[in-house]
C-alpha positions in Angstrom: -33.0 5.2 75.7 -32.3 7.7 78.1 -29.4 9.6 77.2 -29.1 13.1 75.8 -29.0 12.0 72.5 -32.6 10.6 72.3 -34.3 13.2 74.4 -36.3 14.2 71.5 -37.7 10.6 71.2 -38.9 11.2 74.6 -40.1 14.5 74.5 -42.7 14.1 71.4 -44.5 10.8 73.0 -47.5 13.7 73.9 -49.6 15.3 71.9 -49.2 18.7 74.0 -45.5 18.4 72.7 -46.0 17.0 69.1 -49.2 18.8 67.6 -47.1 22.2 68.6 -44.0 20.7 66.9 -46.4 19.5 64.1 -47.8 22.8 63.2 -44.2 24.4 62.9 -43.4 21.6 60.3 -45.9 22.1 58.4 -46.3 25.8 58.8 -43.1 25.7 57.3 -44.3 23.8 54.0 -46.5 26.7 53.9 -49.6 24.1 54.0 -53.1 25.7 54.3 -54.0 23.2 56.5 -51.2 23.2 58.7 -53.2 23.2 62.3 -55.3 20.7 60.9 -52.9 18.1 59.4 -50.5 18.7 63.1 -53.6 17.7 65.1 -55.0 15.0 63.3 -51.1 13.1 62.5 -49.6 13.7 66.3 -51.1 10.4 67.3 -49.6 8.7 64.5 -46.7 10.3 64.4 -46.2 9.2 68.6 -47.4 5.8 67.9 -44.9 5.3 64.8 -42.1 6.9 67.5 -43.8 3.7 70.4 -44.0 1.3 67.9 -40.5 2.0 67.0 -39.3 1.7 70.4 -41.1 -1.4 71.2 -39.3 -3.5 68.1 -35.9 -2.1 69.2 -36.5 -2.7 73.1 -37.5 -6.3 71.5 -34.9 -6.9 69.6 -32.1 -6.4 72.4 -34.2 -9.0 74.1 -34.2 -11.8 71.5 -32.4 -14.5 70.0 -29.6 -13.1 67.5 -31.4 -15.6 64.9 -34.3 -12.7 64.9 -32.6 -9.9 65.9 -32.2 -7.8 62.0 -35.7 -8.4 61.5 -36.7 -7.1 64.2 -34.2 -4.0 64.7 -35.8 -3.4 60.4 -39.3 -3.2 61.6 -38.2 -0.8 64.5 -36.1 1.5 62.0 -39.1 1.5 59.5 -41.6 2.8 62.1 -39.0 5.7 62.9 -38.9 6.9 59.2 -42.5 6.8 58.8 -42.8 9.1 61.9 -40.3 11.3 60.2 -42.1 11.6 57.1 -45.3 12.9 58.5 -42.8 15.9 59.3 -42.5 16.6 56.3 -44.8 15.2 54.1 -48.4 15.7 56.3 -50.5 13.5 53.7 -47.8 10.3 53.8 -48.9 7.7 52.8 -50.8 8.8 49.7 -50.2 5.7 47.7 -49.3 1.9 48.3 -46.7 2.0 46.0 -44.4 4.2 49.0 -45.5 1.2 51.4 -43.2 -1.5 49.9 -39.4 -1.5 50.6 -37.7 0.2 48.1 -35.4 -2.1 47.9 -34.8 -6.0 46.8 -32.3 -8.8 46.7 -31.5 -11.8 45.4 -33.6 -14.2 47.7 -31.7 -17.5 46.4 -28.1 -16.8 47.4 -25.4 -18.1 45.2 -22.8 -21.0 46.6 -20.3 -19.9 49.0 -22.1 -16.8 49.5 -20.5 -13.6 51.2 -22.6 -11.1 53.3 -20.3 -8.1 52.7 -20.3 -9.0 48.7 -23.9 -9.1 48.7 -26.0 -6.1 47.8 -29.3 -4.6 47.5 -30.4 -2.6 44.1 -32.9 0.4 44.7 -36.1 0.3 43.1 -38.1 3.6 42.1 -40.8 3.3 44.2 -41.1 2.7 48.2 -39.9 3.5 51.7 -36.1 4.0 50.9 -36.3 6.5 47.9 -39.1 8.0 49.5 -36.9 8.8 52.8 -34.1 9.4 50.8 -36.2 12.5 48.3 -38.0 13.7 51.0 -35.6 13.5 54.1 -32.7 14.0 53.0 -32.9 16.1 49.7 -32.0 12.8 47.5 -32.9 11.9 43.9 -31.8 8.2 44.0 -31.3 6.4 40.8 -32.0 2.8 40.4 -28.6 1.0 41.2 -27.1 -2.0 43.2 -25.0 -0.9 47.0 -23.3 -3.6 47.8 -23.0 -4.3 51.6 -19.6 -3.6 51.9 -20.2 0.3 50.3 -22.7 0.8 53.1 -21.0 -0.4 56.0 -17.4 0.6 55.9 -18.3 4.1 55.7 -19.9 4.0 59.2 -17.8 5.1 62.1 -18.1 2.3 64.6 -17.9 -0.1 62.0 -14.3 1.3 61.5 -12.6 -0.8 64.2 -13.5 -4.1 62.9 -12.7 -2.5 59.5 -8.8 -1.7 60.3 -8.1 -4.9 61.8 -8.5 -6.2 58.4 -6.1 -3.3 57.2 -9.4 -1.7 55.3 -9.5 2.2 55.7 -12.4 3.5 56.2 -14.5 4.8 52.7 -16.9 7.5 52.2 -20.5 7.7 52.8 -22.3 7.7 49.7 -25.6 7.9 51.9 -26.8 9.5 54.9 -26.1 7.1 57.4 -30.5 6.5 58.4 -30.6 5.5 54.7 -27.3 3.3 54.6 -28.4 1.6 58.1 -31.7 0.6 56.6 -30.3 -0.8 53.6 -28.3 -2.9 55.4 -30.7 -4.4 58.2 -33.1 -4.7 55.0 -30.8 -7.4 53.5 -29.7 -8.6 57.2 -33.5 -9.2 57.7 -33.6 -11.0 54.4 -31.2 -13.7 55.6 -32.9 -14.4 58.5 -36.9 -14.7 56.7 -35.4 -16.6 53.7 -31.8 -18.2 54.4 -32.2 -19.7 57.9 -30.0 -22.4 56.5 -26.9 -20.3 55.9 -27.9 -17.8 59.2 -28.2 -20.7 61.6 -24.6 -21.9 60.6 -22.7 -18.8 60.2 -24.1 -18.5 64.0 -23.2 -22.1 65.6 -20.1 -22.3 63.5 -18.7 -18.7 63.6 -16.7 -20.0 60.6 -17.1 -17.1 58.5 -15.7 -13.6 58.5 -19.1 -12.4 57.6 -20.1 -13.1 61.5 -17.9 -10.5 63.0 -19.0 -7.7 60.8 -22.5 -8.5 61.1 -22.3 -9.2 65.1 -20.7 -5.6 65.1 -23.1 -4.4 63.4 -26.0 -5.3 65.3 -24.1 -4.7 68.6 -24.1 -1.2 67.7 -28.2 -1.0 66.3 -30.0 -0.1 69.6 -27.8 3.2 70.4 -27.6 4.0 66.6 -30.9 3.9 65.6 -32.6 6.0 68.3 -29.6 8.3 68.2 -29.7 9.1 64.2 -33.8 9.7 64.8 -33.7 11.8 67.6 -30.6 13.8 66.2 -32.9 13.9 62.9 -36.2 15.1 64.5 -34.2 17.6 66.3 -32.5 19.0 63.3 -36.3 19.5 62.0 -37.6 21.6 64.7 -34.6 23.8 64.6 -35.5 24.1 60.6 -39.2 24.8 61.6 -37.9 28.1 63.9 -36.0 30.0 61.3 
């Protein structure tokens, strides 16, 4: 992660660089304790950044069969950082701990991946982000996987080889990413059965999408924070 479009990753792994970034965000929320919250969260907000890293670095490294649960636990660290941007007391409560999401954990016969979907629940990490980075009151509904991933641009290749036409992002695409490695990491914990064989077999037209998919996580995720993080500082100077 080297590349222009995660230098801001890079640049906020010190506390001479973060606290001063910190203190603008906050500044900006008009908190009275601005200079107090930026010095006490800039070593949690660089080890949520490092921890972030270290799942993603992992995941390129590890067997496929593991790959969306780690590539989930590397996204999730990256939002948390994000939140202490904008919300210096996170987490105030347990309840914005848990997922924020769910699934069916039993899947049903001749189960398809891009059919499947996720419902939102009121409470944790994905409604959070959504209401607090990205301006979204989310209502409780089901996203099947299909909704979330055809809207993403590099997804669109493997989409129009099927004759599909690319669809509109309901989502900003942090939040629609998440979703998916959320169920992705579901399959792997709790239907190892049905992973293992879509891998060896490659019989199903779920594999390509998801393979795609996961190609694609280590320059996306990095990329969508840093450009994220950067959009917050230049929000912090006006």
């Amino acid at each position: 992660m080297t590349d222009e479009q995660t230098t801001w990753l890079t640049y906020l792994q010190v506390t001479a660089h973060t606290r001063p970034f910190l203190l603008k965000c906050y500044e900006r929320l008009d908190s009275k304790k601005a200079k107090e919250h930026a010095y006490y969260n800039a070593e949690r907000f660089i080890y949520g950044i490092k921890l972030g890293e270290e799942y993603l670095t992992s995941a390129v490294h590890t067997p496929l069969s593991v790959q969306p649960l780690l590539y989930y636990y590397s996204l999730t660290h990256f939002l948390k950082s994000c939140l202490l941007t904008v919300d210096p007391g996170y987490p105030a409560t347990a309840k914005v701990l848990a997922h924020g999401l769910s699934t069916r954990k039993r899947k049903k016969m001749h189960y398809r991946f891009l059919e499947d979907d996720v419902r939102i629940q009121p409470n944790g990490l994905f409604p959070y982000a959504a209401k607090h980075l990205f301006h979204q009151d989310i209502e409780a509904k089901k996203l099947s996987m299909d909704e979330l991933l055809r809207p993403l641009s590099f997804m669109e290749p493997i989409y129009s080889l099927k004759g599909k036409a690319k669809a509109d992002a309901k989502f900003p695409e942090l939040l629609a990413q998440f979703a998916i490695l959320y169920n992705l990491s579901m399959l792997v914990r709790y239907e190892g059965e049905w992973w293992g064989e879509m891998e060896q077999l490659r019989d199903r037209e779920d594999y390509v999408f998801i393979i795609h998919f996961l190609q694609y996580a280590p320059k996306q995720i990095p990329s969508l924070i840093s450009a994220w993080l950067k959009d917050q500082n230049t929000a912090s100077m006006e």
